[in-house]
MIDOSE-1310 file (N, C-alpha, C; in nm, 2 decimals, decimal comma, always signed):
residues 201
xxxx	+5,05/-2,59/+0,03/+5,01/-2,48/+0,11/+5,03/-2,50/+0,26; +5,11/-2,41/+0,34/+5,11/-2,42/+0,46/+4,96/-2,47/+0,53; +4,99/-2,57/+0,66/+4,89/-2,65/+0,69/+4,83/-2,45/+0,84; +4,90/-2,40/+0,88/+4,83/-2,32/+0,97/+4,71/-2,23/+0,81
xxxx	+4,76/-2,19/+0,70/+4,74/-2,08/+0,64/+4,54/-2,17/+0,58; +4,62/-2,30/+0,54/+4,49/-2,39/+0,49/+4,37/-2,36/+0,65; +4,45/-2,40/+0,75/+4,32/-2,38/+0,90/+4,28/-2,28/+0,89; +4,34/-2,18/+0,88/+4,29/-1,99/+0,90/+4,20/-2,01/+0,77
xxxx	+4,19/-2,00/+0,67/+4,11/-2,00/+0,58/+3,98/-2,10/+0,57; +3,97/-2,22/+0,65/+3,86/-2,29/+0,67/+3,82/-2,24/+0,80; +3,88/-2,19/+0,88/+3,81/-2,16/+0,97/+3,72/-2,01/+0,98; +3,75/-1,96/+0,88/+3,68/-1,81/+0,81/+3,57/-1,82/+0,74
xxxx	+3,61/-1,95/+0,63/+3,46/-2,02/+0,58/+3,35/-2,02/+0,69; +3,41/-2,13/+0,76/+3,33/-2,16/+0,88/+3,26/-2,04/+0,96; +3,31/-1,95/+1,02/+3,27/-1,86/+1,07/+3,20/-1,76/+0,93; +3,20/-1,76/+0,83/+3,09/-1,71/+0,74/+2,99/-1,78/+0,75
xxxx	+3,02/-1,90/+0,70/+2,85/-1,95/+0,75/+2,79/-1,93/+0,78; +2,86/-1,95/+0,91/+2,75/-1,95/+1,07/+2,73/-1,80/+1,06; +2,79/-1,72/+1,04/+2,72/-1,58/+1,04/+2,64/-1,51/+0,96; +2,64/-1,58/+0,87/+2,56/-1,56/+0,73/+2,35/-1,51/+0,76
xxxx	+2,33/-1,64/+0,84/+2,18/-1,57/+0,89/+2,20/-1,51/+0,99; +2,29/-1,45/+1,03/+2,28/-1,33/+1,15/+2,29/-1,17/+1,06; +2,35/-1,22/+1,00/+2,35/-1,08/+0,85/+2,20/-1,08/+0,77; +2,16/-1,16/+0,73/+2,05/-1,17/+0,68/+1,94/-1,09/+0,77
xxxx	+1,93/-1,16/+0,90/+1,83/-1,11/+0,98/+1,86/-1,01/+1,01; +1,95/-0,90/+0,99/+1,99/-0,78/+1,05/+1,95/-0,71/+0,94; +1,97/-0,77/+0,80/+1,93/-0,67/+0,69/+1,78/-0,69/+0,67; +1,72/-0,76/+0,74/+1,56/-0,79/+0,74/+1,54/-0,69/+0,82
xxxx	+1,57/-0,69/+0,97/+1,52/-0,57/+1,02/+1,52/-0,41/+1,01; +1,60/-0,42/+0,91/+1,65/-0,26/+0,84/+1,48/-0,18/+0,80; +1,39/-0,27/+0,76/+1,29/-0,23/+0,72/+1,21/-0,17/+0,85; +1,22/-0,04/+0,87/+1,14/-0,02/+0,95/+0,98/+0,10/+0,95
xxxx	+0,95/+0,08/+0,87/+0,83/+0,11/+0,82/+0,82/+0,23/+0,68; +0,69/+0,27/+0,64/+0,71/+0,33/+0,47/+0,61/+0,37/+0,45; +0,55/+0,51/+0,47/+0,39/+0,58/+0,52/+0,37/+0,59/+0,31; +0,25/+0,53/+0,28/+0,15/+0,58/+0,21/+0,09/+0,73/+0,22
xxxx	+0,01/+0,71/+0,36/-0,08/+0,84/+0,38/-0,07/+0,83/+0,56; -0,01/+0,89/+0,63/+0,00/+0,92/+0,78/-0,08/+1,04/+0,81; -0,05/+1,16/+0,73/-0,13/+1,27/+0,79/-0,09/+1,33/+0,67; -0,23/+1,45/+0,65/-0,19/+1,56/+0,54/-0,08/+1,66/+0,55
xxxx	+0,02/+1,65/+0,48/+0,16/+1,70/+0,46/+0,28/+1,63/+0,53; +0,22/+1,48/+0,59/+0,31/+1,49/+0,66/+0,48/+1,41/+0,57; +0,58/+1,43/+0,62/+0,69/+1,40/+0,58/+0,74/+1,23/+0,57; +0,63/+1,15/+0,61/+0,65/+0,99/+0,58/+0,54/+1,00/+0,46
xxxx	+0,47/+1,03/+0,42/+0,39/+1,03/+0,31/+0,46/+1,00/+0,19; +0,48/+0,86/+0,14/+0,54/+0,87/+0,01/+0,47/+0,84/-0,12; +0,34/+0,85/-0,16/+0,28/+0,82/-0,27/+0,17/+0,95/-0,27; +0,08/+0,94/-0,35/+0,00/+1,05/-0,42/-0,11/+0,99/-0,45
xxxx	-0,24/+0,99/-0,44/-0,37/+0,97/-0,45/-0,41/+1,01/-0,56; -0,32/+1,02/-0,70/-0,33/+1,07/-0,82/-0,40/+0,97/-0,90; -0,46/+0,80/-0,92/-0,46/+0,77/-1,01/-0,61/+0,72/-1,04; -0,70/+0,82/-1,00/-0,88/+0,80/-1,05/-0,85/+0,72/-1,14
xxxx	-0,96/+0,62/-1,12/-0,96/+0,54/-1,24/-1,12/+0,46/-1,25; -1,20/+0,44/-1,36/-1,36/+0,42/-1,35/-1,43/+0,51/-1,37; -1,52/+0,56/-1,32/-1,63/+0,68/-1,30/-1,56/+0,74/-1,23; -1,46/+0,80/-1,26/-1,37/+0,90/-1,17/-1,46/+1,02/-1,15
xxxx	-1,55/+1,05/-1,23/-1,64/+1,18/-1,17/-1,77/+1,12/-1,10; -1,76/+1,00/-1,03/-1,80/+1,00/-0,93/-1,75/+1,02/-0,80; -1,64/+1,02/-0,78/-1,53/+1,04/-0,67/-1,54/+1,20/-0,63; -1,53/+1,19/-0,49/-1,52/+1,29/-0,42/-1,41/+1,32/-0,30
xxxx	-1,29/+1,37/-0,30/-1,20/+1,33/-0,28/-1,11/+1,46/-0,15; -1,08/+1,38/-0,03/-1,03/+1,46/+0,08/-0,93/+1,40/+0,15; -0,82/+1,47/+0,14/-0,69/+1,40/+0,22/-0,69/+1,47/+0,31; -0,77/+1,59/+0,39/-0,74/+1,71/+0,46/-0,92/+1,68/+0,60
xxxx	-1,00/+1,57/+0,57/-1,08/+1,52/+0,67/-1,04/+1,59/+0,83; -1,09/+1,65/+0,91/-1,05/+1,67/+1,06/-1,12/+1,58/+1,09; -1,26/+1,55/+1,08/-1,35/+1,50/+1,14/-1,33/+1,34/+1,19; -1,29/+1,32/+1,32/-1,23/+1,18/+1,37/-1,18/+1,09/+1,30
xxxx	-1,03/+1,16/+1,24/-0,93/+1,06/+1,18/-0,89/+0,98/+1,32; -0,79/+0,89/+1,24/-0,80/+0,74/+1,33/-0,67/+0,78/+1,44; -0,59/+0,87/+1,38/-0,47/+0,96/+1,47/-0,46/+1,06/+1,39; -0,34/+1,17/+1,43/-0,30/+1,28/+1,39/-0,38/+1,38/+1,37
xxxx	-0,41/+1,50/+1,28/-0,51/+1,60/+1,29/-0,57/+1,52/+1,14; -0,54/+1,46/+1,09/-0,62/+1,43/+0,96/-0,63/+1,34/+0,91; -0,76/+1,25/+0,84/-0,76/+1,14/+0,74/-0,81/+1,20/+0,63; -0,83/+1,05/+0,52/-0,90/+1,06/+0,42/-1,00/+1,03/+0,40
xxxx	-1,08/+1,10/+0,34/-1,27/+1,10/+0,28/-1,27/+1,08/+0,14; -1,36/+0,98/+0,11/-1,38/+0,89/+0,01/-1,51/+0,94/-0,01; -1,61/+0,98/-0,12/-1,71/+1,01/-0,15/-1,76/+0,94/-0,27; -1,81/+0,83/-0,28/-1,83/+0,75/-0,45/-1,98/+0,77/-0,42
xxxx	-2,07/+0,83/-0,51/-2,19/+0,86/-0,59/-2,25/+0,75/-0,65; -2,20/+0,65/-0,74/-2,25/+0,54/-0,79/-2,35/+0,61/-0,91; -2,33/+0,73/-0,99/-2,37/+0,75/-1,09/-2,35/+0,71/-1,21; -2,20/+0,62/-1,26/-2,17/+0,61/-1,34/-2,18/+0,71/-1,48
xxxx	-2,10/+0,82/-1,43/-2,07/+0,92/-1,51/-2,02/+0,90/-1,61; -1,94/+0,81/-1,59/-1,86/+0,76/-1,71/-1,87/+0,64/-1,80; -1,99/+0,57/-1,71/-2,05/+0,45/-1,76/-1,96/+0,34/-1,74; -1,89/+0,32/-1,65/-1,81/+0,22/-1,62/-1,89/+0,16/-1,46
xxxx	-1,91/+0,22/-1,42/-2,00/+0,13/-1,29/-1,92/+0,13/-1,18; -1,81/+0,13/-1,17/-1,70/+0,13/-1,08/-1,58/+0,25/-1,08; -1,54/+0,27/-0,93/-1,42/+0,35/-0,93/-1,36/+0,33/-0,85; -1,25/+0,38/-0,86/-1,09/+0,35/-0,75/-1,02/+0,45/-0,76
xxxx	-0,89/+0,45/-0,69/-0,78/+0,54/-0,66/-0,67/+0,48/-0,63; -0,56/+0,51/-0,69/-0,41/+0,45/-0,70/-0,36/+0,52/-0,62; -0,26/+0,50/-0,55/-0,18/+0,57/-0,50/-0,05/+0,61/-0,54; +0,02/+0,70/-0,62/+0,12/+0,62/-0,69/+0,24/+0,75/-0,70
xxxx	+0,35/+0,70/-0,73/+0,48/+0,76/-0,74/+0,55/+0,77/-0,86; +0,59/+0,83/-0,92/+0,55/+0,98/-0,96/+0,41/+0,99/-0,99; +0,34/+1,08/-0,91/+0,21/+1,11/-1,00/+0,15/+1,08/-1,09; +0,03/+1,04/-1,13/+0,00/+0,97/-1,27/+0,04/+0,92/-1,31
xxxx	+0,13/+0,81/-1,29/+0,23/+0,71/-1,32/+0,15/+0,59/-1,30; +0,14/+0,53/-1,43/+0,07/+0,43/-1,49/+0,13/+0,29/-1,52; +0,31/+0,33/-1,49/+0,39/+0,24/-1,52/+0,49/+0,27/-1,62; +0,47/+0,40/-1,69/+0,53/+0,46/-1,81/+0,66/+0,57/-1,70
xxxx	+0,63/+0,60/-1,60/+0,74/+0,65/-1,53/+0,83/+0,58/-1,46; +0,95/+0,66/-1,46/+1,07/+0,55/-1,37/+1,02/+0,61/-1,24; +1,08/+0,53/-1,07/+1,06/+0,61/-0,97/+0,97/+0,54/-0,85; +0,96/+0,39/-0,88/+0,94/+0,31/-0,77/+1,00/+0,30/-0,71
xxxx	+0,90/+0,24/-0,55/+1,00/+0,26/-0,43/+1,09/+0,13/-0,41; +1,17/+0,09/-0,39/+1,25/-0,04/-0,24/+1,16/-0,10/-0,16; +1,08/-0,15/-0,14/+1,01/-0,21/-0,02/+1,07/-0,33/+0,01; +1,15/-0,39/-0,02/+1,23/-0,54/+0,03/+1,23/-0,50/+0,17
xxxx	+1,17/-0,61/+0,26/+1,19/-0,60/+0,42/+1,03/-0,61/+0,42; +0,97/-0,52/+0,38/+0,83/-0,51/+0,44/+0,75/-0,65/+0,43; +0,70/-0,64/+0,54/+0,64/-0,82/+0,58/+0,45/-0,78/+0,55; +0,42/-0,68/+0,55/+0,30/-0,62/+0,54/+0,19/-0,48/+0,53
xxxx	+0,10/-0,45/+0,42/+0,04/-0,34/+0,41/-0,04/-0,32/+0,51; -0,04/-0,21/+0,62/-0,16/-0,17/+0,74/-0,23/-0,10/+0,69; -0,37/-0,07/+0,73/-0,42/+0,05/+0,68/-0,55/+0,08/+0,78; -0,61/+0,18/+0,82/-0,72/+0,20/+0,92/-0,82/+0,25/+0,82
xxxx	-0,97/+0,20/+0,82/-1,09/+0,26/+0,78/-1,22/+0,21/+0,83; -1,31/+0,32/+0,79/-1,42/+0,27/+0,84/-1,51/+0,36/+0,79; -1,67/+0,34/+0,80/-1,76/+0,40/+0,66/-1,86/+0,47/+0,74; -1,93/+0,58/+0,61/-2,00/+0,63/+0,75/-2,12/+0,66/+0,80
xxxx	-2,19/+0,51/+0,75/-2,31/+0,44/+0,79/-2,30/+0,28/+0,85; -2,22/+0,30/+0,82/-2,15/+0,11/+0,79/-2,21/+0,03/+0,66; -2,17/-0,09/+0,66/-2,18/-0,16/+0,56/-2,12/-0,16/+0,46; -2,07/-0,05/+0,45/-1,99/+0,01/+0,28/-1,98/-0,11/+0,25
xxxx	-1,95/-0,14/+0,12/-1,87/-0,23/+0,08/-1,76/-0,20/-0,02; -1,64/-0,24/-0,04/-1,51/-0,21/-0,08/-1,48/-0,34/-0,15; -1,52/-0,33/-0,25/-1,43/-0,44/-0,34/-1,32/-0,54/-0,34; -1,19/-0,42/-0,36/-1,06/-0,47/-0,33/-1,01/-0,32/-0,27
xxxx	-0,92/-0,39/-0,16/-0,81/-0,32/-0,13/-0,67/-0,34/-0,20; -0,59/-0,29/-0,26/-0,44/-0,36/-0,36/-0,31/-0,25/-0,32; -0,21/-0,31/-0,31/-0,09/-0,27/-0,37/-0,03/-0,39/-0,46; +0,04/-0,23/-0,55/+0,13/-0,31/-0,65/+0,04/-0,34/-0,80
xxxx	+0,08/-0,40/-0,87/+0,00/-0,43/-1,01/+0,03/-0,35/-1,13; +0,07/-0,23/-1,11/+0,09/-0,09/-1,19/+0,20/-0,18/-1,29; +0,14/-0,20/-1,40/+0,18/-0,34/-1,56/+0,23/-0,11/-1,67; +0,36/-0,22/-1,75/+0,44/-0,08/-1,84/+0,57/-0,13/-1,83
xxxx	+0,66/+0,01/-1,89/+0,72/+0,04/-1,94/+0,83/+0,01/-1,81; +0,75/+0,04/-1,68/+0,84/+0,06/-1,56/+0,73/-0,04/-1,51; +0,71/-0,17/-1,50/+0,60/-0,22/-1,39/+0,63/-0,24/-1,25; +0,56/-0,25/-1,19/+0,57/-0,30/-1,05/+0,61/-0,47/-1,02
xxxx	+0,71/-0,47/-0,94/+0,75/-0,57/-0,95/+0,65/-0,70/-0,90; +0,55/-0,68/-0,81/+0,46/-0,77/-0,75/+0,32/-0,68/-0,74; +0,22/-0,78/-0,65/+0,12/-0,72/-0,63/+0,01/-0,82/-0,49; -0,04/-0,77/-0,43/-0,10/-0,85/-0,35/-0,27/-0,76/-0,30
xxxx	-0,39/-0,81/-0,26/-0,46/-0,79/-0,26/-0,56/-0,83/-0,16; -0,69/-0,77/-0,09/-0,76/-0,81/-0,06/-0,93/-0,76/-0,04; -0,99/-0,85/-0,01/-1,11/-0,76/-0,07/-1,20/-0,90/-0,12; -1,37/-0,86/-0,10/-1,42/-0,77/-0,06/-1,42/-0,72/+0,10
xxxx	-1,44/-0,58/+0,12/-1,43/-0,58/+0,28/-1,53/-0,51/+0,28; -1,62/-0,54/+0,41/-1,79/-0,40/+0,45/-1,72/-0,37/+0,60; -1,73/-0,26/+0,56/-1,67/-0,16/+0,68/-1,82/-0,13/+0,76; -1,74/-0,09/+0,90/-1,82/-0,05/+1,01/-1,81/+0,10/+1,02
xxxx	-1,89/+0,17/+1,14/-1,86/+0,33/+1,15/-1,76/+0,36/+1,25; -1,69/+0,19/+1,30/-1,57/+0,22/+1,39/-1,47/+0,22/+1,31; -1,31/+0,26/+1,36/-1,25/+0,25/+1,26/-1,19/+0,08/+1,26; -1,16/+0,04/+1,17/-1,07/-0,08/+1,18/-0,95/-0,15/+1,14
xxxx	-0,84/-0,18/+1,16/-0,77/-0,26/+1,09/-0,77/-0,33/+0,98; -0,65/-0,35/+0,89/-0,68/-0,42/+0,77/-0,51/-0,44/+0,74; -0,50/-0,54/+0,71/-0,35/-0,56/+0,66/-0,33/-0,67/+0,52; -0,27/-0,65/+0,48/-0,20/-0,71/+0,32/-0,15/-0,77/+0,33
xxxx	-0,10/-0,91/+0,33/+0,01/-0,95/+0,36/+0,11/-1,01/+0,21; +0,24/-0,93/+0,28/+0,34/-0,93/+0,15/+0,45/-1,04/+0,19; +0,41/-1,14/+0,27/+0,54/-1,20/+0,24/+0,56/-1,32/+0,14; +0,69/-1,31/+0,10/+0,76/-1,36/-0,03/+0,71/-1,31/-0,19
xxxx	+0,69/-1,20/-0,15/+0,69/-1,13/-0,24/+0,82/-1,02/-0,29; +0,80/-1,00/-0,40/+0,90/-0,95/-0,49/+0,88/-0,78/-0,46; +0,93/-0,70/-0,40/+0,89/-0,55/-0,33/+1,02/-0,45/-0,41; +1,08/-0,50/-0,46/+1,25/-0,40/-0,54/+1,17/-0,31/-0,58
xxxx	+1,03/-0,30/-0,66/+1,01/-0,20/-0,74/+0,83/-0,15/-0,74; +0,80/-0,07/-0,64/+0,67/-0,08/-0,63/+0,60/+0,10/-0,68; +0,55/+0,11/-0,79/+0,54/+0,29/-0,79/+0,38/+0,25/-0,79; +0,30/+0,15/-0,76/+0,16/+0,16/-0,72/+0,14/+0,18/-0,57
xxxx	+0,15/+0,25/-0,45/+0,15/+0,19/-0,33/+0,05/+0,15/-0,27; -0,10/+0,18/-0,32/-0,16/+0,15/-0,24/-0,31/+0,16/-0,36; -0,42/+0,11/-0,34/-0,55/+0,11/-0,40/-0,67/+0,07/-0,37; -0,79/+0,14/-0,38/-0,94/+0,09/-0,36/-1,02/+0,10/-0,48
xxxx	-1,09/-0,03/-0,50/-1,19/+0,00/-0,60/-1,38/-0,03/-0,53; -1,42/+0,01/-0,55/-1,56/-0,05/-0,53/-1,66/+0,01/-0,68; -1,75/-0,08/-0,65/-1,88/-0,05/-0,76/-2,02/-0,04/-0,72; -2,09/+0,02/-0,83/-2,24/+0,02/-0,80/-2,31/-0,09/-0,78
xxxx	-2,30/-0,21/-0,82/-2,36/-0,33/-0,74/-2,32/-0,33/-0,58; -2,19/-0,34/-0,53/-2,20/-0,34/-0,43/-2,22/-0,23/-0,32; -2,27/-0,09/-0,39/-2,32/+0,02/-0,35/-2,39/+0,12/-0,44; -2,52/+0,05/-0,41/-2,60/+0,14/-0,54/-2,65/+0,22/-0,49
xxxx	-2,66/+0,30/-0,40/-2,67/+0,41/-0,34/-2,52/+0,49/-0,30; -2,45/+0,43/-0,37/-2,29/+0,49/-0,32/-2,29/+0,50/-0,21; -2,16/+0,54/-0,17/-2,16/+0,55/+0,01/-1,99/+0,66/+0,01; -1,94/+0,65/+0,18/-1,85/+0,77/+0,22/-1,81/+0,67/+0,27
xxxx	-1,66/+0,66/+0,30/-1,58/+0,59/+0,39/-1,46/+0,67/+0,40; -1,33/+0,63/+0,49/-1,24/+0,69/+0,53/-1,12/+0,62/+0,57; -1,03/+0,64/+0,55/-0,89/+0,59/+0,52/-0,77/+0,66/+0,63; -0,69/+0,58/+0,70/-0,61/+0,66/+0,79/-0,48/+0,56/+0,77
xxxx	-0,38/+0,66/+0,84/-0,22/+0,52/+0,87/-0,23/+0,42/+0,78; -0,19/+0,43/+0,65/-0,16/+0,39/+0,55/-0,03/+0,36/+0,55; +0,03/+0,23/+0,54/+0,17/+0,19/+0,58/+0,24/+0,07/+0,57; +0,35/+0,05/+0,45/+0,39/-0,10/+0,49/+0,49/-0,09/+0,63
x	+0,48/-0,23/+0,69/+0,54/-0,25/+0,80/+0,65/-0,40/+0,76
């Protein structure tokens, strides 16, 4: 093989290398954020508050809140009773893509890039307590590829911060995006809390 054609060809290697993490970190930054729940109707909203699950007829349920969301004209209102209507003692809400998608539907999202779940709430007495906060977990036919979690959290009547952290996790395939559960032990008087800027980053 010609000795210039052999140089040009290691020197192309070489210059892939070396550029190899400058491509990587450029396809990292591609991720530039992925709204849950931003505002009622608004057009980054990509999941649905479809998946009661527990004493779901204890839930009382408002994505259309005016009353001092964290930004925009609207948050969400959480209303759990702690009746155990259903006799399960506990309830939650999925957030999920396609609708009532349990895992049995195709139509999870891409999140590869996202380094972490944000979310704004706060209760409205204080103290609430919240179980778990989750994304991901949604087990089927179509599962979710990962899942990460945190929780317990007792909320104040300010709003606050809360983040998930997703890294090195597996994100290709997520149709759960977001979830809260709490129970009647940890509110046996049930309580009201409120959810705003829902969002991996």
């Amino acid at each position: 093989m010609n000795k210039r054609i052999v140089l040009t060809v290691l020197s192309l290697a070489i210059i892939g290398t070396m550029l190899m993490p400058v491509i990587v970190k450029a396809q990292e930054k591609q991720f530039s954020g992925f709204g849950v729940y931003i505002d009622r109707g608004d057009k980054k909203n990509h999941y649905v508050g479809s998946g009661w699950m527990g004493d779901y007829g204890d839930i009382k349920f408002s994505e259309s809140e005016k009353e001092n969301p964290h930004s925009g004209k609207t948050c969400i209102k959480i209303i759990y009773t702690a009746e155990g209507k259903q006799g399960a003692n506990w309830a939650g809400i999925y957030w999920q893509w396609p609708p009532n998608n349990w895992g049995e539907k195709k139509g999870g999202f891409d999140l590869t890039g996202a380094k972490k779940l944000t979310f704004w709430a706060r209760g409205a007495k204080g103290k609430e307590q919240i179980v778990e906060f989750k994304m991901g977990g949604l087990t089927g036919t179509f599962s979710d590829s990962d899942s990460a979690s945190i929780g317990p959290v007792e909320l104040t009547t300010e709003w606050q911060q809360f983040s998930i952290d997703l890294t090195d996790l597996d994100l290709s395939y997520i149709s759960g995006g977001f979830c809260w559960v709490t129970n009647s032990m940890a509110n046996p008087e049930g309580c009201t809390f409120y959810l705003d800027d829902i969002q991996y980053e």
